[in-house]
N, CA and C atoms as a LAMMPS dump frame, in Angstrom:
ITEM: TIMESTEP
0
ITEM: NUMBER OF ATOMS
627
ITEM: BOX BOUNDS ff ff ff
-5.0000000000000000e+02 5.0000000000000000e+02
-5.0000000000000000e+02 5.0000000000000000e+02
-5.0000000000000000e+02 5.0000000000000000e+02
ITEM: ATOMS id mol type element x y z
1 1 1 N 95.742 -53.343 -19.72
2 1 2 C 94.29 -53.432 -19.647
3 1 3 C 93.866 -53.032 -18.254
4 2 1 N 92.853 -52.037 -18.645
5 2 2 C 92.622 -52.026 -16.967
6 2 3 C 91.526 -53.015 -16.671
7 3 1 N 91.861 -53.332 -15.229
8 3 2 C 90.525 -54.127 -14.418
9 3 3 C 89.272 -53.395 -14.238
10 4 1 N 88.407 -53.755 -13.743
11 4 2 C 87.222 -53.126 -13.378
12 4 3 C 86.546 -53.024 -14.32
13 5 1 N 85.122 -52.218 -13.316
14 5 2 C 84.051 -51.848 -14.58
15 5 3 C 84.108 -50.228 -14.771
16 6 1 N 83.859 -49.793 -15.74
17 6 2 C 84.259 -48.532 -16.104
18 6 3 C 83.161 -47.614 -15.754
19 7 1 N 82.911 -46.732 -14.579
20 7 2 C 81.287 -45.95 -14.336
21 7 3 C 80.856 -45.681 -15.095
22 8 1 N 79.473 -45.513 -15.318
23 8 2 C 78.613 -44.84 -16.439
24 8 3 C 79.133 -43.513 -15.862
25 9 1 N 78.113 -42.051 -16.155
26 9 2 C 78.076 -40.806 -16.209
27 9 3 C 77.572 -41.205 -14.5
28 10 1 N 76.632 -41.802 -14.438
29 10 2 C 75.721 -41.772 -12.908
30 10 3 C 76.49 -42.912 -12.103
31 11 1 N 77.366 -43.232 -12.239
32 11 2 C 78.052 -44.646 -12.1
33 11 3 C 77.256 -46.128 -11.712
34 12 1 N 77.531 -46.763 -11.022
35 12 2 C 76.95 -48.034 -10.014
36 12 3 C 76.609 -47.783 -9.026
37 13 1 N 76.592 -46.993 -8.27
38 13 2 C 76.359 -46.706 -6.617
39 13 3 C 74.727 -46.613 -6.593
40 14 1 N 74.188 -46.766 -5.728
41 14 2 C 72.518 -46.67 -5.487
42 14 3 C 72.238 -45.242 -5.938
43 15 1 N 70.687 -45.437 -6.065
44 15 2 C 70.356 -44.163 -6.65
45 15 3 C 69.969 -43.289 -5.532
46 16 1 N 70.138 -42.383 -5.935
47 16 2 C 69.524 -40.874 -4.346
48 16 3 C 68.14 -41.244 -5.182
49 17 1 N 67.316 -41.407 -3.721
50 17 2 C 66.013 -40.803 -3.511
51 17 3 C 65.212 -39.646 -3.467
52 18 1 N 64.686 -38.582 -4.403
53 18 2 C 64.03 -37.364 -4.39
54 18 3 C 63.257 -37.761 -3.143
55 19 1 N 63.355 -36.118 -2.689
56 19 2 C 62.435 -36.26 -1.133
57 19 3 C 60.548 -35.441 -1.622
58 20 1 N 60.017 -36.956 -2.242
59 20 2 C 58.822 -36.529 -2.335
60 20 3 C 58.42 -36.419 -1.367
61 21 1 N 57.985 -37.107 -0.529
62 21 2 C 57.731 -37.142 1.038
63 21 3 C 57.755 -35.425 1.85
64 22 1 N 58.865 -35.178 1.783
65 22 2 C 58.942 -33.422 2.426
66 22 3 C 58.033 -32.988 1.595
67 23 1 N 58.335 -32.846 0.214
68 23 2 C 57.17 -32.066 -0.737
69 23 3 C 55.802 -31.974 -0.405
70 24 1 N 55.099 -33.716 -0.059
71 24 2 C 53.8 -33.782 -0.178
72 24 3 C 53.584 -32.96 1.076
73 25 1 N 54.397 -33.005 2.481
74 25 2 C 54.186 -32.651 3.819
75 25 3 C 54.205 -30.977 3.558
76 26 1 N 54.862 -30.579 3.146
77 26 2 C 54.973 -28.652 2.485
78 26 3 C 54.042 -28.434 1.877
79 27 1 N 53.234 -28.916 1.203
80 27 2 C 51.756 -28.827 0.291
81 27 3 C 51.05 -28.745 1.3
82 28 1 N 50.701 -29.521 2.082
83 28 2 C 50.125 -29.947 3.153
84 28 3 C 49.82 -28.877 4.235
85 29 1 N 51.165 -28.311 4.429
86 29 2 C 51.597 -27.244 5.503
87 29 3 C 50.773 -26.062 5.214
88 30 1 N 51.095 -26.018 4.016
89 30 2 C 50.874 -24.26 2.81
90 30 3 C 49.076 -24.253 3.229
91 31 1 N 48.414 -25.6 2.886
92 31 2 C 46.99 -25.664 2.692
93 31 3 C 46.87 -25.224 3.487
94 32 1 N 46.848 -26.104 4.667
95 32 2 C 46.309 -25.706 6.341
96 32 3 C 46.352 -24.182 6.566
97 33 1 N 47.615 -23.953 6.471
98 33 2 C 47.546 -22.26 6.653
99 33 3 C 46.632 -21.263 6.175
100 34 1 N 46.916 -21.721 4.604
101 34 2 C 45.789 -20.799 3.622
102 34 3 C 44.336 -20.738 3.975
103 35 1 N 44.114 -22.418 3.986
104 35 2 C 42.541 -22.273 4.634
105 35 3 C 42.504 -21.506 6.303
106 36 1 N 43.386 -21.841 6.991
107 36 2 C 42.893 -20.932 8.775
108 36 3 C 42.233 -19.398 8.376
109 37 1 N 44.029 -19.241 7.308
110 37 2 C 43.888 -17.826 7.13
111 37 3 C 42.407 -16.955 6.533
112 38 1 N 42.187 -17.734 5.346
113 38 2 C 40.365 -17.299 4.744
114 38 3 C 39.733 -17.527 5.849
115 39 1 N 39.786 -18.996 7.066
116 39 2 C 38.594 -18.484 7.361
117 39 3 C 38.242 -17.855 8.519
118 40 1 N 39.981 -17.557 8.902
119 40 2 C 39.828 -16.017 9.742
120 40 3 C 39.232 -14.569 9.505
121 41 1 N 39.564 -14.657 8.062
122 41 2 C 39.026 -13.561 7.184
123 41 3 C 37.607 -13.117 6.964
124 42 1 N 36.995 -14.293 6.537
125 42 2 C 35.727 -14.369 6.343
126 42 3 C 34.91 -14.234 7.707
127 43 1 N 35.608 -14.865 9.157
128 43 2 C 34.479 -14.767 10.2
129 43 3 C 34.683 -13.03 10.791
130 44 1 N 36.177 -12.377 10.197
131 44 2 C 35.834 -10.858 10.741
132 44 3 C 34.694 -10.456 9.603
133 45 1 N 34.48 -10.815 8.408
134 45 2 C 33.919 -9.651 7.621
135 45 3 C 32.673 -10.486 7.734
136 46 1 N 32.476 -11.177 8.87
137 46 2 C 31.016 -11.628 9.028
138 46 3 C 30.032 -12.702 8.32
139 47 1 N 30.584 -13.593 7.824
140 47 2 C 30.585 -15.156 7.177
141 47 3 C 30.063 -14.93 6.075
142 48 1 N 30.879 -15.884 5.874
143 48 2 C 31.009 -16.963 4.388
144 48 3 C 30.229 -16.457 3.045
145 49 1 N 29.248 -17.147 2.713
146 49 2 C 28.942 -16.632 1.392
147 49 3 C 27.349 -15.865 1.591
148 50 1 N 26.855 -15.63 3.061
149 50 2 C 25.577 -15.18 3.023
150 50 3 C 26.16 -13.852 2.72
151 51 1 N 24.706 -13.263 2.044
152 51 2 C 24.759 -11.829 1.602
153 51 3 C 24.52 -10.884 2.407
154 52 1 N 25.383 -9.84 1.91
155 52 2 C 25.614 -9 2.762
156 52 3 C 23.955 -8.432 3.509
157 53 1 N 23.481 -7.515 4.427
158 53 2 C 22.068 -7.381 4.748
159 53 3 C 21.641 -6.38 4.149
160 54 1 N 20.55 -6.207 3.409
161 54 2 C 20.045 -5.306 2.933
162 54 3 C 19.049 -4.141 3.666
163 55 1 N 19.199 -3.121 3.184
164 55 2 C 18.999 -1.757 4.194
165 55 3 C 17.529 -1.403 3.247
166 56 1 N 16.248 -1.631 3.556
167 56 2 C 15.187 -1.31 2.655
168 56 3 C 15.095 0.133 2.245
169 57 1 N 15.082 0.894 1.142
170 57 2 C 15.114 1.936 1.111
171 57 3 C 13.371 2.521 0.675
172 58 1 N 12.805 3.833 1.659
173 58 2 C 11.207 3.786 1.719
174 58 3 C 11.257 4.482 -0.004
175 59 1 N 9.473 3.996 -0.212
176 59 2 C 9.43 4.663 -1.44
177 59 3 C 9.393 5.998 -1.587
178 60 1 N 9.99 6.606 -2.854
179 60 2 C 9.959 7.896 -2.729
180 60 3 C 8.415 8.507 -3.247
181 61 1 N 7.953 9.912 -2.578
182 61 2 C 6.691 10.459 -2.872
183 61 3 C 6.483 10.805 -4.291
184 62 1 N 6.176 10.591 -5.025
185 62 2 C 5.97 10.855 -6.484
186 62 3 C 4.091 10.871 -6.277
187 63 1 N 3.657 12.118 -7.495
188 63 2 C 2.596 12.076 -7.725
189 63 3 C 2.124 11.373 -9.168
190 64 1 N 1 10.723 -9.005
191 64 2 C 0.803 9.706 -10.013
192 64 3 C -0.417 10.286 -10.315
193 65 1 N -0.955 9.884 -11.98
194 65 2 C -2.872 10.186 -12.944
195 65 3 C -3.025 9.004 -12.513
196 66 1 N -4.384 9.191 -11.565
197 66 2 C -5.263 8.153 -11.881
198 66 3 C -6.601 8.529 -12.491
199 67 1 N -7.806 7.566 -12.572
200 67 2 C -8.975 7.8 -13.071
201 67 3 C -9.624 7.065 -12.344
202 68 1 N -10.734 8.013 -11.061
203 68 2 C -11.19 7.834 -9.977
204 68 3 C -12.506 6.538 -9.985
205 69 1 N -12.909 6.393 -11.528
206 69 2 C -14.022 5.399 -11.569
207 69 3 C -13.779 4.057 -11.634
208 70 1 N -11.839 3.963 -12.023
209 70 2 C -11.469 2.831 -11.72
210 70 3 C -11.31 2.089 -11.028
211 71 1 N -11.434 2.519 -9.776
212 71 2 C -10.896 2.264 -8.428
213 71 3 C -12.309 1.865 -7.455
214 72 1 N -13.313 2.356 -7.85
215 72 2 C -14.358 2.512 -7.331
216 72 3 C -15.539 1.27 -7.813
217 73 1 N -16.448 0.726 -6.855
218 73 2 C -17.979 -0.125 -7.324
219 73 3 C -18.462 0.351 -8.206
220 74 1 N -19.217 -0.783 -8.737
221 74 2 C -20.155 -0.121 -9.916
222 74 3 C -21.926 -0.048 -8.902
223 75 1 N -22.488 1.143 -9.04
224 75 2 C -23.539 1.5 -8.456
225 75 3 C -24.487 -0.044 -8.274
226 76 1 N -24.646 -1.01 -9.489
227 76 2 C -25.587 -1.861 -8.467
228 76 3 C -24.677 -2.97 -7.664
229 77 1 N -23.58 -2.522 -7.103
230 77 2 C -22.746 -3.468 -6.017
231 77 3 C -23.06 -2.378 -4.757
232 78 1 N -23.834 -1.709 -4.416
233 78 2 C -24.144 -0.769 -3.424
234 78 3 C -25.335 -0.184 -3.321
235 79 1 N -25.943 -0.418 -1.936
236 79 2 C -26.981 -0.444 -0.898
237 79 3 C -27.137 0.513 -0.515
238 80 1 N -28.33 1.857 -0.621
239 80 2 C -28.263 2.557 -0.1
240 80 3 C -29.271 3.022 0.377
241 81 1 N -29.158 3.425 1.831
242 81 2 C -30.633 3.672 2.71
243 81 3 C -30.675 5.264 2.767
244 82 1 N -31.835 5.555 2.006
245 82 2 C -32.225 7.631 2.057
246 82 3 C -33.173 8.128 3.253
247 83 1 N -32.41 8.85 3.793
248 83 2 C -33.32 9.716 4.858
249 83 3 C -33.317 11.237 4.342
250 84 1 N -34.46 11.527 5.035
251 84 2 C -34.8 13.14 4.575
252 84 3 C -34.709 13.269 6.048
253 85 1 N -33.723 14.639 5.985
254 85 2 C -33.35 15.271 7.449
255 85 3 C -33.621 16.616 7.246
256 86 1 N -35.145 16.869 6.468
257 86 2 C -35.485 18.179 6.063
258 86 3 C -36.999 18.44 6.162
259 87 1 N -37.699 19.647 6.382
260 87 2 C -39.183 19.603 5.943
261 87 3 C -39.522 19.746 4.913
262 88 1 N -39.276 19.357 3.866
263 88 2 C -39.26 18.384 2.529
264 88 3 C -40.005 17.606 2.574
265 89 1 N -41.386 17.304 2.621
266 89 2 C -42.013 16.234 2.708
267 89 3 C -41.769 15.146 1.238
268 90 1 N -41.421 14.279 1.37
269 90 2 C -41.574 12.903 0.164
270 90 3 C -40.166 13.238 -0.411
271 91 1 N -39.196 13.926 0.157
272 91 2 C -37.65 14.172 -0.307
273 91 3 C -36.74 12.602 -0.12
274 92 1 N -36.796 12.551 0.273
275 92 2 C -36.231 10.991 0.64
276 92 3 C -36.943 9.71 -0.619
277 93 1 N -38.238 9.53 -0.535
278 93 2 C -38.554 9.002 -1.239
279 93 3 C -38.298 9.038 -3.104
280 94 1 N -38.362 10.574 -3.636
281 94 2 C -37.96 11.02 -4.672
282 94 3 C -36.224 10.652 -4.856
283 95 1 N -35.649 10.965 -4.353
284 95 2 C -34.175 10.613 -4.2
285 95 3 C -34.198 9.651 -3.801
286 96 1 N -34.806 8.558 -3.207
287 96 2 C -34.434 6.851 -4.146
288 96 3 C -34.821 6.743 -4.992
289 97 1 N -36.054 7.121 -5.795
290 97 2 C -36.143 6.473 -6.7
291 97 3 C -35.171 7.162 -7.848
292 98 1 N -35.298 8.185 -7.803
293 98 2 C -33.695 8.895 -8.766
294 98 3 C -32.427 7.767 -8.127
295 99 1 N -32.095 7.589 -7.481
296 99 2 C -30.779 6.721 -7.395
297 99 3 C -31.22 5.241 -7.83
298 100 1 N -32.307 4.717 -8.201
299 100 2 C -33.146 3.588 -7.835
300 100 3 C -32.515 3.517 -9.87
301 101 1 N -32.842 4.473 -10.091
302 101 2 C -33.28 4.543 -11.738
303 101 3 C -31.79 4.326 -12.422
304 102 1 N -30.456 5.484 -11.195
305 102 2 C -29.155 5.259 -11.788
306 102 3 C -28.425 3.532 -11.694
307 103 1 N -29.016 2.909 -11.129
308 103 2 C -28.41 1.364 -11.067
309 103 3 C -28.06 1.231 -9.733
310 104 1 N -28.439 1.895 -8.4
311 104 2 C -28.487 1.511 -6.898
312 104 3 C -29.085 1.166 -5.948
313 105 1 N -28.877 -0.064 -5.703
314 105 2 C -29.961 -0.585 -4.941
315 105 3 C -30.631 0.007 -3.576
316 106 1 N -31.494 0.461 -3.397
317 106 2 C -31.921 1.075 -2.179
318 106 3 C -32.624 0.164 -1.262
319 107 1 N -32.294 0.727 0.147
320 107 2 C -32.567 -0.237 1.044
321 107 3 C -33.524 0.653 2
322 108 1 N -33.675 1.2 2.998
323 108 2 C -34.643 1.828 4.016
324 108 3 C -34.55 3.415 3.153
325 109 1 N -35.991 3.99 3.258
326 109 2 C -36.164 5.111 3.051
327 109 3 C -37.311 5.585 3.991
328 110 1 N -36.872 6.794 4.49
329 110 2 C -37.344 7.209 5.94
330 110 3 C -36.911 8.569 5.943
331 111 1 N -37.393 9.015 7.086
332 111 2 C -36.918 10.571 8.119
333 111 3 C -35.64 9.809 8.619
334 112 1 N -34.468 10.708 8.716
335 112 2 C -33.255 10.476 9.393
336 112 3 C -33.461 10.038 10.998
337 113 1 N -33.287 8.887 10.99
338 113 2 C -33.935 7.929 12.43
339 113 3 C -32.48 8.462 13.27
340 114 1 N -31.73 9.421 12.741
341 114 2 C -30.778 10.129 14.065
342 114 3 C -31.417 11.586 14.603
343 115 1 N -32.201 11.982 13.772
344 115 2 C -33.104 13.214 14.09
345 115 3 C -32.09 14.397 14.023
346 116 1 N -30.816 14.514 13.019
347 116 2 C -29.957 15.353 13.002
348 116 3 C -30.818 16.774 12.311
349 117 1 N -29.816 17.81 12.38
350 117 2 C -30.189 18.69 11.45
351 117 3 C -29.247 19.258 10.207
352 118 1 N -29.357 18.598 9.157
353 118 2 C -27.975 18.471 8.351
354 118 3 C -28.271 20.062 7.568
355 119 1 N -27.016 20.933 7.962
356 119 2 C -27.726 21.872 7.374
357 119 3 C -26.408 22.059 5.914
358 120 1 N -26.309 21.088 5.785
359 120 2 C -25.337 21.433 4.289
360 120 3 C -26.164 20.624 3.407
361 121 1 N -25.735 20.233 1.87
362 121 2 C -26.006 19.56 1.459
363 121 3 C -26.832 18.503 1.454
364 122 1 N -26.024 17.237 2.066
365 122 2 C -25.961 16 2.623
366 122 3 C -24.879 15.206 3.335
367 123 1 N -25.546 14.33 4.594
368 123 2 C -24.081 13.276 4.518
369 123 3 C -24.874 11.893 4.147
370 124 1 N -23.329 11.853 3.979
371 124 2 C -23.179 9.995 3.673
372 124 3 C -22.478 9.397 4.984
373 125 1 N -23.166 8.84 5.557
374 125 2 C -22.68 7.439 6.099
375 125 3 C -21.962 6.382 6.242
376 126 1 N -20.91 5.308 6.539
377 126 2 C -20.63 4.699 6.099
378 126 3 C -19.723 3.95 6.988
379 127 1 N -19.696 2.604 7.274
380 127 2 C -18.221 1.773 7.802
381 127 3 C -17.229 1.813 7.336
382 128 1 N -16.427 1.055 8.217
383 128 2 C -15.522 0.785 7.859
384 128 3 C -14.776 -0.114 6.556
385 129 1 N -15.438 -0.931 6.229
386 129 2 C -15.809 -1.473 4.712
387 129 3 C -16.383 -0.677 3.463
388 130 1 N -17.278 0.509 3.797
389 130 2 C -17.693 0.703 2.786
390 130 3 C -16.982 2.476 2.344
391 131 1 N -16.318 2.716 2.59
392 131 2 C -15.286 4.04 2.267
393 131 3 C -15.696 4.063 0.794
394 132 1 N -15.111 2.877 -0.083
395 132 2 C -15.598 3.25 -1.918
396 132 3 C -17.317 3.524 -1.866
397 133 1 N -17.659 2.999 -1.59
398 133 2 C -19.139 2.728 -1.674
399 133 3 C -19.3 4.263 -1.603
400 134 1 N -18.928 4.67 -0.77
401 134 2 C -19.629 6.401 -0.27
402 134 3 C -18.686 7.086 -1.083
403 135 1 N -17.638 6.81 -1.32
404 135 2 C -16.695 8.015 -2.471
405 135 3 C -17.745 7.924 -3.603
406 136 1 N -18.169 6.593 -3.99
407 136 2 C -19.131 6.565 -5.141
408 136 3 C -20.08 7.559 -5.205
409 137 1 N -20.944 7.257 -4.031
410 137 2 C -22.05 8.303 -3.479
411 137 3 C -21.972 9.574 -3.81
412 138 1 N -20.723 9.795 -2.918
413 138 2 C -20.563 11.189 -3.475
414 138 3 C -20.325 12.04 -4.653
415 139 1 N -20.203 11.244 -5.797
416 139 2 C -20.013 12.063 -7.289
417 139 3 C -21.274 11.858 -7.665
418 140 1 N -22.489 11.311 -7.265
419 140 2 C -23.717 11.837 -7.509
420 140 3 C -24.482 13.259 -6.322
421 141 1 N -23.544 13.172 -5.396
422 141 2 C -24.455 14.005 -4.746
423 141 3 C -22.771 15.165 -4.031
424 142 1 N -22.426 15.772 -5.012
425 142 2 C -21.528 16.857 -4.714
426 142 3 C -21.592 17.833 -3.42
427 143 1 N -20.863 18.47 -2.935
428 143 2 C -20.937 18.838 -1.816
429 143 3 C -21.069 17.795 -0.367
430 144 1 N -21.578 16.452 -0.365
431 144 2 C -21.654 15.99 0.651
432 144 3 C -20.961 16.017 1.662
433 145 1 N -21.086 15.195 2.436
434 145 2 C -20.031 15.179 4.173
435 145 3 C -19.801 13.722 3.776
436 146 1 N -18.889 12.95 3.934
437 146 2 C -18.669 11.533 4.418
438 146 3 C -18.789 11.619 6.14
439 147 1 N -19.287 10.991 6.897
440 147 2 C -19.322 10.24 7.717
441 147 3 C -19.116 8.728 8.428
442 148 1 N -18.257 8.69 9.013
443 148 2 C -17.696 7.134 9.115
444 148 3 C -18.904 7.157 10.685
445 149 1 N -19.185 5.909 10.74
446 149 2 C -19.849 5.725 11.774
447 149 3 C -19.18 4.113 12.048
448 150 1 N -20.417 3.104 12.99
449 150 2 C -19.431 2.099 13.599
450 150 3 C -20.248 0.779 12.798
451 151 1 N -20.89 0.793 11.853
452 151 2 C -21.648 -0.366 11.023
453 151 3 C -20.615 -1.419 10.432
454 152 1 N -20.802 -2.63 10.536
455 152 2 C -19.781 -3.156 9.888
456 152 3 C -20.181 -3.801 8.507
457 153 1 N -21.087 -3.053 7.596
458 153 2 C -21.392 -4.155 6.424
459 153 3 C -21.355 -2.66 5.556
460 154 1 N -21.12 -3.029 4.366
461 154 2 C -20.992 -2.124 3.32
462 154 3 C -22.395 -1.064 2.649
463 155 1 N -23.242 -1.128 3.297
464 155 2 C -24.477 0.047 2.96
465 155 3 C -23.754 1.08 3.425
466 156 1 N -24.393 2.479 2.538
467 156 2 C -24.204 3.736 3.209
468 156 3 C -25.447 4.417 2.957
469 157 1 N -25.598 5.327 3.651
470 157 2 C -26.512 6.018 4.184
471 157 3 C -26.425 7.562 3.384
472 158 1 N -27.548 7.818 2.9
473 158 2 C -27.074 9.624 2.457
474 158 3 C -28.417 10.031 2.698
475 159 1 N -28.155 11.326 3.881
476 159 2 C -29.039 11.643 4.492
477 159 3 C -29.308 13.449 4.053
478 160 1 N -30.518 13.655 3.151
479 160 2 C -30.499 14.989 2.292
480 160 3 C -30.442 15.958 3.663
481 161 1 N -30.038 17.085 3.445
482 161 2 C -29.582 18.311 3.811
483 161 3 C -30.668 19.602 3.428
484 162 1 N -30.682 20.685 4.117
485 162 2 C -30.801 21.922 3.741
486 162 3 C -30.728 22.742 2.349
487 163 1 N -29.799 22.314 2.209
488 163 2 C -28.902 22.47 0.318
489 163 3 C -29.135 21.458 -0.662
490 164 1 N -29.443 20.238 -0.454
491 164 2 C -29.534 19.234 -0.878
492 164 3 C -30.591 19.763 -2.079
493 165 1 N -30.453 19.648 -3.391
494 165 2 C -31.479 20.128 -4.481
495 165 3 C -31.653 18.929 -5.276
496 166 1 N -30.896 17.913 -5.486
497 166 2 C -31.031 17.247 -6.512
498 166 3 C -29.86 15.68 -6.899
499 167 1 N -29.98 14.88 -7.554
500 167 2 C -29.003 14.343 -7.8
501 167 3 C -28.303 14.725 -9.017
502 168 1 N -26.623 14.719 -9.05
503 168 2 C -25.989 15.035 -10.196
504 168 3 C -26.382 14.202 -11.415
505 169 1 N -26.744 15.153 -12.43
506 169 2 C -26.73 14.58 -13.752
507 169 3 C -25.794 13.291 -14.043
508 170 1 N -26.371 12.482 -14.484
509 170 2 C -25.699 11.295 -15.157
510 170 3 C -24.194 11.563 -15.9
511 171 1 N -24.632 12.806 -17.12
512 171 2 C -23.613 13.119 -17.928
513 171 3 C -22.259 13.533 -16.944
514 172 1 N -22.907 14.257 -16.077
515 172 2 C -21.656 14.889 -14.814
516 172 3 C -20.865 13.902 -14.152
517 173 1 N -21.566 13.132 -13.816
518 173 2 C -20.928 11.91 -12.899
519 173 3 C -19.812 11.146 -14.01
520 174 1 N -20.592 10.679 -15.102
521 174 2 C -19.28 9.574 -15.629
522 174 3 C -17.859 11.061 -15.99
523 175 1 N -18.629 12.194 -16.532
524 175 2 C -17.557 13.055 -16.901
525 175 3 C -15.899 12.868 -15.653
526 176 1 N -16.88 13.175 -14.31
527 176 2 C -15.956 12.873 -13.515
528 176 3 C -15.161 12.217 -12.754
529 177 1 N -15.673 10.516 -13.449
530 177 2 C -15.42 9.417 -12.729
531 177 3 C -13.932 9.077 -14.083
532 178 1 N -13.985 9.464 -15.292
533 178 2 C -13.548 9.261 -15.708
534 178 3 C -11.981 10.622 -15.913
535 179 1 N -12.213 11.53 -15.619
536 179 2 C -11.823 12.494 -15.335
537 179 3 C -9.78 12.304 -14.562
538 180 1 N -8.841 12.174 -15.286
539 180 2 C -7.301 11.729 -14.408
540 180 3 C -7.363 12.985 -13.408
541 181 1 N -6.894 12.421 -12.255
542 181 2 C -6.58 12.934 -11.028
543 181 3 C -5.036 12.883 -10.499
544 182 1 N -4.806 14.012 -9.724
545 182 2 C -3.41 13.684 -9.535
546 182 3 C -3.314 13.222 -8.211
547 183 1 N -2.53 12.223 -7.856
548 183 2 C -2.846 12.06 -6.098
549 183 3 C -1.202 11.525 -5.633
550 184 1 N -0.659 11.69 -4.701
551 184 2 C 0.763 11.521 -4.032
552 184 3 C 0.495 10.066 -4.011
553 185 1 N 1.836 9.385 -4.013
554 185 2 C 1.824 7.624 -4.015
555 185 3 C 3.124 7.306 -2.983
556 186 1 N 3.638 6.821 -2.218
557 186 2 C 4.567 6.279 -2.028
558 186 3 C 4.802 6.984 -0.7
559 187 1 N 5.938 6.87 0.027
560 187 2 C 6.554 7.236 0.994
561 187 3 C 5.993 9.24 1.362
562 188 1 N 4.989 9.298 1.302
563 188 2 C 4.215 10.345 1.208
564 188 3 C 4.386 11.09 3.053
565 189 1 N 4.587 12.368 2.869
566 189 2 C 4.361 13.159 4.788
567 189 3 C 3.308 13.439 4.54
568 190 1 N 2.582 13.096 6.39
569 190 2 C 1.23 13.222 6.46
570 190 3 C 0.817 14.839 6.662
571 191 1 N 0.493 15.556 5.703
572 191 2 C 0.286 16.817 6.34
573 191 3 C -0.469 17.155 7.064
574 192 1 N 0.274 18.508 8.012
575 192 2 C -0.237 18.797 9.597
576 192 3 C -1.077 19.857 9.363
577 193 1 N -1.727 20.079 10.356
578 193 2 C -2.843 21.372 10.318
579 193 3 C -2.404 21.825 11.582
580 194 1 N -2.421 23.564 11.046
581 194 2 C -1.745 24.336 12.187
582 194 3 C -2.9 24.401 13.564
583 195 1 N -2.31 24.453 14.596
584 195 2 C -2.996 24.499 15.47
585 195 3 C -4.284 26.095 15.56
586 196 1 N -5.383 26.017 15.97
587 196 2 C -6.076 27.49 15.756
588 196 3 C -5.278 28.246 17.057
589 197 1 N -5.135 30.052 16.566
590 197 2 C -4.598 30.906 17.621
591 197 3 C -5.746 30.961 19.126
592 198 1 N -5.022 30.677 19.994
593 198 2 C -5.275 30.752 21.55
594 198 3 C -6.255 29.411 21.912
595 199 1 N -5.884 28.021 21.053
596 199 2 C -6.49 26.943 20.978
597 199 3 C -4.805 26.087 21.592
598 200 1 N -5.588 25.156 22.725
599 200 2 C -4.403 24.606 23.404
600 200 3 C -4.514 22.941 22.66
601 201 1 N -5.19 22.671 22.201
602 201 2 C -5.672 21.026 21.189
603 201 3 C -5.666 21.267 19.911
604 202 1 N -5.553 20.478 19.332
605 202 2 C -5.303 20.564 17.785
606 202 3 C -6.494 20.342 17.198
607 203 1 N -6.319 20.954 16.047
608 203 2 C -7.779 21.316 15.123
609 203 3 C -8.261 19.348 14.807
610 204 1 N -9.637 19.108 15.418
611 204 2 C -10.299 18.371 14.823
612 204 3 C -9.872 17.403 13.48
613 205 1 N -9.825 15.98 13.312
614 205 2 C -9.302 15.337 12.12
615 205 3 C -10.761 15.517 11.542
616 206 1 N -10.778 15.993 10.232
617 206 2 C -11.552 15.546 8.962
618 206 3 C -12.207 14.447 8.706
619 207 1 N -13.093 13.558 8.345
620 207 2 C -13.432 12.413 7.763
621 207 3 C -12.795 12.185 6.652
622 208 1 N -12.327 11.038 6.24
623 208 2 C -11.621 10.571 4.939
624 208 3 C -12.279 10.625 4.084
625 209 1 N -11.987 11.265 3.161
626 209 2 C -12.74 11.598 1.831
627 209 3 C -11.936 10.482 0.74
């Protein structure tokens, strides 16, 4: 018979300890690194999760239809003072009451208190506020001049001319208020006007039409 106790497969002796301990410390190790490493990464390509910067790109020039009466007052939202800058006697007066009759309110009617001599048509008058007001103007009275002067309230002024015969027909006006137009929109070049030959200054700016 033998003595003793007979070992299991693993025998009696204490058990070995797995080295969780190193493991958790190697997890540990790996992290630290991984994270330095991203967020070395991220501060060259210029941080974290903000978005990248955006580069505005201008609009491109495209020409667009509009329909010019859209854009524009309706005649009794506009004030308008008539001078006769002609020997025309009672010309001024007749041309308010023709504008009086189309739905515009008239305000001073007189001799042109600038004492000009308008030898076109007519001009129109107008501030800096009232630009529509006088585009309006002008599809009753074709040919005009716009004139910007230094007023700051929305009346304009249309002061008859030499040429000046009449106001445009009613039928004419809506024809052309309603009439599509083509006009540039967007990121548009301002076009230049050539200088005149043996002229050392550049040709005169236009009034805004």
């Amino acid at each position: 018979m033998i003595s003793g106790s007979v070992l299991g497969p693993q025998g009696d002796g204490p058990k070995r300890k797995r080295p969780w301990g190193t493991v958790v410390v190697i997890v540990l190790m790996m992290a630290v690194i991984f994270g330095g490493t991203y967020g070395a990464v991220v501060l060259l390509r210029g941080g974290g999760n903000s978005p990248a910067p955006t580069t505005s790109t201008p609009t491109t020039c495209v020409t667009v239809t509009v329909t010019p009466g859209a854009a524009l007052p309706q005649p009794a939202s506009v004030t308008v003072n008539v001078y006769n800058a002609t020997d025309r006697a009672g010309l001024a007066r007749r041309t308010a009451n023709e504008l009086k009759d189309r739905g515009f309110g008239i305000g001073a009617v007189a001799n042109d208190p600038l004492g000009k001599t308008v030898k076109g048509v007519a001009e129109i008058r107008y501030g800096v506020d009232g630009l529509d007001q006088a585009r309006l103007l002008r599809y009753y009275v074709p040919g005009a001049t716009l004139v910007k002067d230094d007023r700051t309230d929305t009346t304009v002024d249309l002061v008859t001319g030499a040429k000046f015969t009449a106001i445009r027909s009613q039928a004419k006006v809506d024809e052309a208020l309603a009439s599509p137009v083509a006009r540039p929109s967007g990121n548009c070049p301002t076009p230049t006007r050539p200088t005149p030959s043996g002229s050392g200054s550049p040709s005169p700016t236009p009034s805004p039409s």
